[in-house]
N, C-alpha and C positions, 0 to 999 in steps of 0.2 A: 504494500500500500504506500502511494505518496505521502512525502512530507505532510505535505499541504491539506491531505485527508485526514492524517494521524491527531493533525493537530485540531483542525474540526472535531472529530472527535473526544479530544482531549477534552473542548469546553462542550461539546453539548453532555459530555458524562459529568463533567464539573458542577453545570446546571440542573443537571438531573438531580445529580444526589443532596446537593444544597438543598432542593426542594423536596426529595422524600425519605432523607433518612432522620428519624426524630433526632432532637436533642438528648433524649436521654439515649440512645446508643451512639453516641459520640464521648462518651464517659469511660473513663478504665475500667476494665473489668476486676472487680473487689474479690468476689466471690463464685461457688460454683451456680447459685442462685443467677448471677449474672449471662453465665452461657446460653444461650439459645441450644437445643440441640433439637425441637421439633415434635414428631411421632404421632402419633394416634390420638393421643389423647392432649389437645392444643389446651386444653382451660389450666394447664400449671404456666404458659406461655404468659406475661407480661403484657395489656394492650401496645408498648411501644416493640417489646419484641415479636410478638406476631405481625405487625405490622411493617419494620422492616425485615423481615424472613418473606413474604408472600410481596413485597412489592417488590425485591430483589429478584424472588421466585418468578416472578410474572415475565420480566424480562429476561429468563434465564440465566442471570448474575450470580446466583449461589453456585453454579459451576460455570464458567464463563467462557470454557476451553472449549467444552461439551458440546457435540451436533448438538444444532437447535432440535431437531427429531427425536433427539432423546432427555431433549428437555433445558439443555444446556444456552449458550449464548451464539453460540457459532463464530466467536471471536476469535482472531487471528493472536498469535505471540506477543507481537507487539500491543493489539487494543488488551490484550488482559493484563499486560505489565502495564498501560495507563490506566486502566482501572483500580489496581491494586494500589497506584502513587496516588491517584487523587482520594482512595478510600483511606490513607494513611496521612493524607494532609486535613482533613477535616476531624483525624482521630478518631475514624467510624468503628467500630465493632464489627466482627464476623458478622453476618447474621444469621449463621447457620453453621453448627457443628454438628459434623456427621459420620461417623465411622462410615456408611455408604456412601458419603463422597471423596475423603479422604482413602478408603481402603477398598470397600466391592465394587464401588462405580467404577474404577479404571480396569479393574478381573474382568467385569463385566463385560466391557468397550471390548477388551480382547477377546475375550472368552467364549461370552455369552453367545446363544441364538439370537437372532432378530426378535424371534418372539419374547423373551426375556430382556431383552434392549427395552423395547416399546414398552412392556410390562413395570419393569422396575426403576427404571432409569429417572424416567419423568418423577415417579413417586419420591425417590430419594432426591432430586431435585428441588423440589415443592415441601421437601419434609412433611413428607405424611408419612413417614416411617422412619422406625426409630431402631438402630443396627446394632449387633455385638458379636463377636468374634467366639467361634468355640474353636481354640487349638490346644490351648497347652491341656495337660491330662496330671494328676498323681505321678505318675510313674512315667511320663514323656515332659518335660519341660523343653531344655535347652535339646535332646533327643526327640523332637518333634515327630520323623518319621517312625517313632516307636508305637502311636495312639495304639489304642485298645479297642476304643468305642466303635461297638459293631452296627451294620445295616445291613440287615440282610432281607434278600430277593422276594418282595413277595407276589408275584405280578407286575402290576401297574405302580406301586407302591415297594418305598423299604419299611423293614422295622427297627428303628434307631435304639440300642440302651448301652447306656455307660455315664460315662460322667467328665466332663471340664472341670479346668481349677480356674482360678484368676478371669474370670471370665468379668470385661469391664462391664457393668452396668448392667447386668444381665436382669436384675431386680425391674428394670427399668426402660428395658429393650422391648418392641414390639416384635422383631425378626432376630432371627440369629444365620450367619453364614458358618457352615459347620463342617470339618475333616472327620468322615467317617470311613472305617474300613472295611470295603466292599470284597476282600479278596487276602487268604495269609499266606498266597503263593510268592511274592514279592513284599518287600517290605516299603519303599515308597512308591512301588507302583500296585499296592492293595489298597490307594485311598482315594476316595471320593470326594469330591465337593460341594455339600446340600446347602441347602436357604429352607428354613421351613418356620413359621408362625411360635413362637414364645408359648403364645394362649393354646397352643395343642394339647390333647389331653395326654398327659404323661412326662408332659416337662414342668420342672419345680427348679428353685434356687436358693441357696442362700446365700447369705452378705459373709465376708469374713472380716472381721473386726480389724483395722488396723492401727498403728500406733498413733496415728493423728487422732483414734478416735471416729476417722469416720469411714463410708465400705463402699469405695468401688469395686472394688471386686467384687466379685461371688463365685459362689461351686454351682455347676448345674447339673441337673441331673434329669436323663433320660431313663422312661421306664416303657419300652412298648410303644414307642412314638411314632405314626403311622406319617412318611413323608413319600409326594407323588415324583416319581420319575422327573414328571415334567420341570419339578423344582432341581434337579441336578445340573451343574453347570457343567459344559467340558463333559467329554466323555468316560464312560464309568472307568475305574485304576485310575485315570488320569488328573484327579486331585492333584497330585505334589506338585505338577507345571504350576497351576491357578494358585496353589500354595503361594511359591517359591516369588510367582510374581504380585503376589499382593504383601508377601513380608517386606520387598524392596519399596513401596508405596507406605506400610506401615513405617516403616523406620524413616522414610522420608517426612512422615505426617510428626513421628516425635520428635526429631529432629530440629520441627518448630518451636518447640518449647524454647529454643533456645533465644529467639528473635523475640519475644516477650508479647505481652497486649500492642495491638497497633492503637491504644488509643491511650494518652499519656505513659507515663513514666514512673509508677510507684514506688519505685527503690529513691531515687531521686526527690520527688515528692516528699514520700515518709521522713529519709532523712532531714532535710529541710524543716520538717513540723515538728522533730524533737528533736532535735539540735539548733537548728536556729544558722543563722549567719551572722559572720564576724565583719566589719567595719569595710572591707572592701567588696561584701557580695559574697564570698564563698563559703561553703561549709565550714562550720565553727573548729570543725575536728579536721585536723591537718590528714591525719593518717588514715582515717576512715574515706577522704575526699580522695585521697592517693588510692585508696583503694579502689573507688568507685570509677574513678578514671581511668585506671586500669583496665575494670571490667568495661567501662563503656566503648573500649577501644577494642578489646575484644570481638566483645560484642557486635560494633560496627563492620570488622571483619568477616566476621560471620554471616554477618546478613549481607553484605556484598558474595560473599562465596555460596552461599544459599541461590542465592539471585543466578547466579551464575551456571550454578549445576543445573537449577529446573531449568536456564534455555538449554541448556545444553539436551538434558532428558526430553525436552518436548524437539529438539532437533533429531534422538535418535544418536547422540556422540555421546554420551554419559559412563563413563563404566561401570561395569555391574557392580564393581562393591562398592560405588560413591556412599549407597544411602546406608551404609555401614558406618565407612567416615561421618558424615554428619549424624547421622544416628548419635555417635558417641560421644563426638564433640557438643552437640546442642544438648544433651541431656546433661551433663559437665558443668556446660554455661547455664544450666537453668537452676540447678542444686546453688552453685556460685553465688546466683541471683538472689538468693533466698535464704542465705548466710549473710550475704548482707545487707538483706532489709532487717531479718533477727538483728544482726550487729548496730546499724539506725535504730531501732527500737529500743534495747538496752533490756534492760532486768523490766521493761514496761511488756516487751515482746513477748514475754514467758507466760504472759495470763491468757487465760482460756476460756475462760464464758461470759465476760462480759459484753454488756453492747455493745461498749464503747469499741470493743476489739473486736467488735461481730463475729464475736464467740469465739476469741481467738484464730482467726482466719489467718493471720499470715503463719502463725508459731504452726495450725495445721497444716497451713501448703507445704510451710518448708518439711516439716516429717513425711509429708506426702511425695514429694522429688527423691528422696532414698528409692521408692520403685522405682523411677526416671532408665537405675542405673540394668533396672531385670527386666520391665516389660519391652516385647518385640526382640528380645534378643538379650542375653545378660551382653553388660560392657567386655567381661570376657572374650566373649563368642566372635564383638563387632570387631576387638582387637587382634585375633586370630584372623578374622577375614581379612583385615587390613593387611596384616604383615605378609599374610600368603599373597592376597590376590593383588594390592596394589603396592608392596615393598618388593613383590617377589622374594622374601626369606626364603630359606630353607625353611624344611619342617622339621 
């Protein structure tokens, strides 16, 4: 596209958005209250975040790369990196977080049938469905092609029973996209890859308590769960490709943690509001501000190098273990993140159910980023991949 288009576009997105993304989603995001993430059931949604989620939705914005036919914007590389600047200079919020667009939508694109395209695509688009992952198991974690969880043959239909661990949000998920093994003649080519409804009879979950206190996680558990053929993506055994290509998408999706909220600055901020500034404008604490400078320069690296790898991936030059690399490095930078907004906060950081702290929300995130370093991959695993596939080590 010409300059001279690009840049049309630049302002009539400019104008757009001035005019329909509320004020209040142009605010940092505080809490998990804060996230939009969609589903079935829209009445926990906020009227300003329903409202930017479906105006976004409308013009296919909440995935903007995406055929318009499947619900996307049909935007070119370029109009979606002007998108994402002018949604960052107004300090707008997601308006949509969605393990289906960050993680099944692009399995899907490649994967999926037509019919399944047009079926799911739009939905996960529009957030009307709400996603979570069944991979990891008991006794498979970071041995992934080890699962247990059987599906067996019965007609038109499998019979799904076993069990996930860590399963995000599953308490809270309408859909789940799920490795099941249809075959124990091969060990990654005996796995399947199903989509099948939460509300099914025979699926259950629970929360696992963790140290912050609160439970994205959960254990799910399959008893008898009757899933149609037609919900299989990719052909049967042939799970672990759709796997393998939606782990590089997941680790690319955490990875973002590291680039923080697009809308203000709360490490900054925070510090600022309990320390204060010293006579020439800067943070009062010398060493704490060194610190922070630090990390912001990091940081700004980071998002340049981010920037850079998705052109790269939407050109097809990426190497396969990038979303390794950033995987481990942005998870790194987000734990970082969150040491030192605790450290700005002081012995004040350490309370936990007050209002004023909404309920200790930051002392929980930071307890919450220790997963940062296990889900999608332990840090371990990203580092082995590293060294093998992009230092070429020996082994």
């Amino acid at each position: 596209m010409p300059d001279t288009d690009l840049d049309q576009f630049r302002t009539d997105t400019r104008t757009w958005l001035e005019a329909n993304c509320p004020p209040e989603m142009r605010k940092p995001v505080r809490s998990e209250s804060d996230v939009c993430w969609g589903g079935r059931d829209q009445s926990k949604l906020t009227p300003a975040q329903k409202q930017w989620m479906d105006a976004m939705g409308a013009r296919g914005w909440t995935v903007p790369d995406w055929p318009k036919a499947y619900g996307g914007g049909g935007l070119s590389p370029a109009e979606t990196k002007i998108l994402r600047e002018e949604m960052r200079r107004i300090t707008a919020r997601n308006p949509l977080n969605s393990f289906g667009i960050s993680m099944l939508g692009p399995a899907l694109l490649k994967y999926g049938s037509e019919e399944q395209k047009l079926d799911y695509l739009p939905k996960i688009a529009r957030g009307e469905i709400r996603w979570c992952q069944g991979y990891s198991e008991p006794n498979a974690g970071s041995d992934l092609a080890g699962l247990a969880t059987s599906a067996e043959d019965a007609g038109d239909h499998y019979v799904v029973n076993g069990q996930k661990v860590w399963t995000s949000y599953a308490d809270k998920a309408d859909w789940i996209f799920c490795l099941v093994r249809t075959s124990k003649q091969s060990k990654q080519g005996g796995i399947s890859f199903v989509l099948f409804d939460m509300a099914s009879e025979g699926v259950s979950t629970r929360p696992i308590l963790l140290i912050s206190g609160n439970s994205p996680f959960c254990e799910t558990f399959f008893d008898n769960v009757e899933v149609p053929k037609s919900q299989r993506v990719h052909d049967e055994n042939k799970g672990w490709d759709v796997a393998k290509y939606l782990l590089g998408h997941e680790r690319e999706m955490i990875s973002g943690m590291g680039l923080g909220g697009a809308a203000g600055n709360p490490l900054i901020d925070g510090a600022i509001a309990t320390i204060g500034l010293d006579d020439t404008g800067r943070l009062a604490d010398p060493l704490l501000r060194a610190a922070i400078a630090e990390f912001e320069v990091r940081a700004r690296a980071f998002a340049m190098t981010s920037e850079r790898f998705i052109d790269e991936l939407k050109a097809g030059k990426a190497h396969p273990a990038q979303p390794s690399m950033m995987k481990y490095y942005g998870t790194e930078l987000n734990k970082r993140r969150y040491e030192l907004m605790m450290a700005a906060g002081g012995s004040d950081a350490l309370e936990w159910e007050s209002q004023a702290s909404s309920g200790g929300a930051t002392a929980r995130q930071w307890l919450r980023t220790k997963a940062n370093s296990i889900e999608g991959g332990t840090s371990e695993i990203q580092l082995n991949i590293i060294a093998k596939r992009i230092l070429e080590l020996p082994s």
